[in-house]
MDAnalysis code that builds the backbone (N, CA, C; Angstrom):
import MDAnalysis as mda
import numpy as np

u = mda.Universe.empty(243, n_residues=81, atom_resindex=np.repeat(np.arange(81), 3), trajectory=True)
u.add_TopologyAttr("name", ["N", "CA", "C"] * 81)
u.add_TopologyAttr("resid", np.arange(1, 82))
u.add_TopologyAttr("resname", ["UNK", "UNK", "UNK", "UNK", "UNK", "UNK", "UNK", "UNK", "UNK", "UNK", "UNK", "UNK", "UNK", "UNK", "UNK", "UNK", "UNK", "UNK", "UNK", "UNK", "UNK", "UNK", "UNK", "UNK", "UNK", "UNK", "UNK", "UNK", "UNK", "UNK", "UNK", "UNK", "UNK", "UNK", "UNK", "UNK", "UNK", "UNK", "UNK", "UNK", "UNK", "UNK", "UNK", "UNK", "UNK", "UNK", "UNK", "UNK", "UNK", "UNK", "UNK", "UNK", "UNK", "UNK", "UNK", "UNK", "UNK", "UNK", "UNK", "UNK", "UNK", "UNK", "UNK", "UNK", "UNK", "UNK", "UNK", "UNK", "UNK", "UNK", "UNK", "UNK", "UNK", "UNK", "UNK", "UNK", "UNK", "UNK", "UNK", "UNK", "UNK"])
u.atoms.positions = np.array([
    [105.564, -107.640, 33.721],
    [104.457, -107.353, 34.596],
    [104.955, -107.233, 36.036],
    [104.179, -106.230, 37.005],
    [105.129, -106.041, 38.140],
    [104.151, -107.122, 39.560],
    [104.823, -106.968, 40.140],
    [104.133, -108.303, 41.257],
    [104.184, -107.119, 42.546],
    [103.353, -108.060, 43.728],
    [103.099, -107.367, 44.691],
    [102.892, -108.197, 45.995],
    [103.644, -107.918, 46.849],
    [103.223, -108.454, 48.170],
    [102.532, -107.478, 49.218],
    [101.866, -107.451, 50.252],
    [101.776, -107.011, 51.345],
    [101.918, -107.284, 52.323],
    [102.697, -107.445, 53.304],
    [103.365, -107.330, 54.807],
    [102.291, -106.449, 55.472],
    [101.363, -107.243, 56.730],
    [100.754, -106.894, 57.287],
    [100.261, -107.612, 58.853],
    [99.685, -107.605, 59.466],
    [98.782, -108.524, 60.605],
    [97.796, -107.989, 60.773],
    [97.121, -109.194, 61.372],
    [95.445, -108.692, 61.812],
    [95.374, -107.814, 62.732],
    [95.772, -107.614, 63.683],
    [94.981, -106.950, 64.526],
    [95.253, -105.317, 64.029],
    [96.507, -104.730, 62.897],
    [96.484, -103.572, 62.722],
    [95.501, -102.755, 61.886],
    [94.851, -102.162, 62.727],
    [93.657, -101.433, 61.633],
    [93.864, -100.595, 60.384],
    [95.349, -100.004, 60.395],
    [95.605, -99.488, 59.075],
    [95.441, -100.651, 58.298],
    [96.032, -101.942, 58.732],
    [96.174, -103.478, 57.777],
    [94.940, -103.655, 57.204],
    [94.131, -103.489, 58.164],
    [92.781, -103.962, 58.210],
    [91.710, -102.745, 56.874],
    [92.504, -101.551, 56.991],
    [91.743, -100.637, 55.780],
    [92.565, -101.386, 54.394],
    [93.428, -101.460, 54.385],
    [94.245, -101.804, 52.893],
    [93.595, -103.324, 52.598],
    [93.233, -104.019, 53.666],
    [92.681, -105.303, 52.726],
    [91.469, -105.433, 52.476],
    [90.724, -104.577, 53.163],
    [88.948, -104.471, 52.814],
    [89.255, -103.785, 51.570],
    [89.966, -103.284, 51.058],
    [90.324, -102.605, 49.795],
    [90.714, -103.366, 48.659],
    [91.247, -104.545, 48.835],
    [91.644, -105.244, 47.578],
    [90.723, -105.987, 46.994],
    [89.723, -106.362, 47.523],
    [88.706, -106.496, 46.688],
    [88.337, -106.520, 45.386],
    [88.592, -104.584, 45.412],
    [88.186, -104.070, 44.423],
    [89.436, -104.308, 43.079],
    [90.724, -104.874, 43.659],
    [91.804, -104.261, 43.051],
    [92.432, -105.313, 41.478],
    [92.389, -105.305, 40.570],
    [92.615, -106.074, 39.326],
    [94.329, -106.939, 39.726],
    [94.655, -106.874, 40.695],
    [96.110, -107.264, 40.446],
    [95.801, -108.382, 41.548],
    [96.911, -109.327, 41.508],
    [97.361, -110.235, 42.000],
    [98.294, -109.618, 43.157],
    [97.970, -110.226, 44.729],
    [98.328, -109.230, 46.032],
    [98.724, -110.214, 46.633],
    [100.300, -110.709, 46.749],
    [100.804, -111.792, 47.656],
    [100.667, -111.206, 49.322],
    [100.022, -112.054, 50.367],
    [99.804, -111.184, 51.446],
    [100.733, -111.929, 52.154],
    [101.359, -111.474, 53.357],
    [102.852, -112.426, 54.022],
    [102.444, -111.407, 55.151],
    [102.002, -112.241, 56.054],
    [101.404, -112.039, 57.585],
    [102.565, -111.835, 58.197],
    [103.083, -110.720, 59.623],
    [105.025, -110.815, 59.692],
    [104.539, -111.412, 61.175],
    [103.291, -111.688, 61.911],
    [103.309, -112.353, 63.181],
    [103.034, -113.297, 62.988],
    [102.417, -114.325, 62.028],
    [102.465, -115.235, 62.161],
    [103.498, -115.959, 61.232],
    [104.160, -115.070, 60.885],
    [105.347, -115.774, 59.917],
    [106.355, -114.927, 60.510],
    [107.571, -115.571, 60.858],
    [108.482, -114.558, 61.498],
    [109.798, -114.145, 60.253],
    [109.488, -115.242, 59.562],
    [110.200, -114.826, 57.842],
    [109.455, -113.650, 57.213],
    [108.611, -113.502, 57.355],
    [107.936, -112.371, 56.389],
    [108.317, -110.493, 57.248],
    [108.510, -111.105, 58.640],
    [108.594, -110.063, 58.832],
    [110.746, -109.336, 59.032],
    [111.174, -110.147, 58.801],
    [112.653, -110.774, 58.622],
    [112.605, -110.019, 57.261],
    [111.578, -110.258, 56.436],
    [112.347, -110.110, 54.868],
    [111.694, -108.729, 54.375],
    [110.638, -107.375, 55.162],
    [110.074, -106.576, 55.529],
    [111.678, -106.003, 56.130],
    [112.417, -106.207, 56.901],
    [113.286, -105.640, 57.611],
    [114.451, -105.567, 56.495],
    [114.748, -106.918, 56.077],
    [116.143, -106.786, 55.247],
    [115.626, -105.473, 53.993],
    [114.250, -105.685, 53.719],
    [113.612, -104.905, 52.285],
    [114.075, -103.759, 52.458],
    [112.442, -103.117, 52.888],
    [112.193, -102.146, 53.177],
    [113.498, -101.233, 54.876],
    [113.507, -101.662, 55.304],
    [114.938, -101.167, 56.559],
    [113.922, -101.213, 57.269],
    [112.598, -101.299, 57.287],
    [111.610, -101.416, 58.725],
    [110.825, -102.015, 58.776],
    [110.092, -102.589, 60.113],
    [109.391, -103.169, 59.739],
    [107.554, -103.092, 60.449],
    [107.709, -101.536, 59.768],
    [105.981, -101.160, 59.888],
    [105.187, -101.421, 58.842],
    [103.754, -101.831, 59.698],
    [102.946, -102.509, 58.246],
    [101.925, -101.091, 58.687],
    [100.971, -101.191, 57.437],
    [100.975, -102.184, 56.213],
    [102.360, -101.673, 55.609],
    [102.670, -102.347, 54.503],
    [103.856, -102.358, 53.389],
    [103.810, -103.021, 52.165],
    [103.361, -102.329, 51.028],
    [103.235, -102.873, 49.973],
    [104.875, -103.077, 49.428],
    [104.791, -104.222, 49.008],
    [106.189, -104.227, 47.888],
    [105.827, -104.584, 46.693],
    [106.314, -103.261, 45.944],
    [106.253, -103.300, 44.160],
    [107.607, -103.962, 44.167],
    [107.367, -104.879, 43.116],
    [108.545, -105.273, 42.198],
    [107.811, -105.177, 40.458],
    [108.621, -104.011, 40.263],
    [108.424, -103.459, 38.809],
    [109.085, -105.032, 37.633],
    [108.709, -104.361, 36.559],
    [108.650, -105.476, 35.380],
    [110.431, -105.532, 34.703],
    [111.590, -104.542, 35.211],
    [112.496, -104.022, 34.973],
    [113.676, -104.314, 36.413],
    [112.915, -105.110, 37.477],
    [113.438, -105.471, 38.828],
    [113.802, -104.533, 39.612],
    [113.195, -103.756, 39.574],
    [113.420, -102.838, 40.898],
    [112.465, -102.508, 41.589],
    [112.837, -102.521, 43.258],
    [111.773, -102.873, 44.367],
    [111.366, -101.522, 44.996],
    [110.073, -100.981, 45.152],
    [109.942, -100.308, 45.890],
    [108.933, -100.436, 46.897],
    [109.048, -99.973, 48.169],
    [108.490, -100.700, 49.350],
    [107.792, -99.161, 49.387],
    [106.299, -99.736, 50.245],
    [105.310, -98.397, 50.245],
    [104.661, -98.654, 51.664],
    [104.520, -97.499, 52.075],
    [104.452, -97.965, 54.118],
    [102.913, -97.259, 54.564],
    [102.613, -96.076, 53.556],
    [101.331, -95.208, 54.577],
    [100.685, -96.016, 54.030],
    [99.155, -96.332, 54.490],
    [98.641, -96.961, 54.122],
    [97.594, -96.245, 52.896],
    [97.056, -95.083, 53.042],
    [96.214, -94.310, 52.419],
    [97.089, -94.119, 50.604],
    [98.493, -94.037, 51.154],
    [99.105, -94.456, 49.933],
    [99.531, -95.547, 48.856],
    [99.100, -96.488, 49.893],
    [98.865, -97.949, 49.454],
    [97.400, -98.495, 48.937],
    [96.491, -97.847, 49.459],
    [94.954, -97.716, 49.140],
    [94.800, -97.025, 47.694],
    [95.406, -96.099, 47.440],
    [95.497, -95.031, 46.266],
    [96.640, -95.550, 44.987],
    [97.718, -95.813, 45.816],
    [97.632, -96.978, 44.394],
    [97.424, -98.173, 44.306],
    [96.817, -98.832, 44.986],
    [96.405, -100.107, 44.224],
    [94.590, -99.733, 43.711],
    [94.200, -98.768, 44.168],
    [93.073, -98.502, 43.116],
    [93.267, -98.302, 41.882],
    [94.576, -97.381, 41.508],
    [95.029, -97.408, 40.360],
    [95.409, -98.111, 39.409],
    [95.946, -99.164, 40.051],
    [95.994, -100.650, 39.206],
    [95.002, -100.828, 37.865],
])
């Protein structure tokens, strides 16, 4: 089964569309704030090579990571879930 974090902060309004969105979403969504955690946004940098939110990280069921940055593309698949 694949897991999921999101790398985000409040005040970014793209952040702010992707989590009024999970709501709806059947999966389990680890959220790791990168301003108020300065590790989360540390481990956003080592990941993904940047560190713009939002940022979903898939970790597939087979271990391999893929990091997802637009947000509208992050909205679209986790509806899919």
């Amino acid at each position: 089964m694949s897991s999921y974090a999101l790398y985000y902060y409040d005040q970014c309004p793209f952040c702010q569309m992707v989590l009024r969105g999970l709501n709806s979403v059947n999966a389990k969504i680890e959220l790791k704030n990168t301003l108020t955690d300065p590790k989360n946004r540390q481990e956003l940098m080592q990941g993904g090579g940047r560190t713009t939110v939002p940022c979903l990280r898939i970790d597939d069921e087979n271990g391999k990571t893929q990091w997802m940055y637009e947000s509208s593309d992050i909205t679209r698949y986790l509806k899919s879930l």
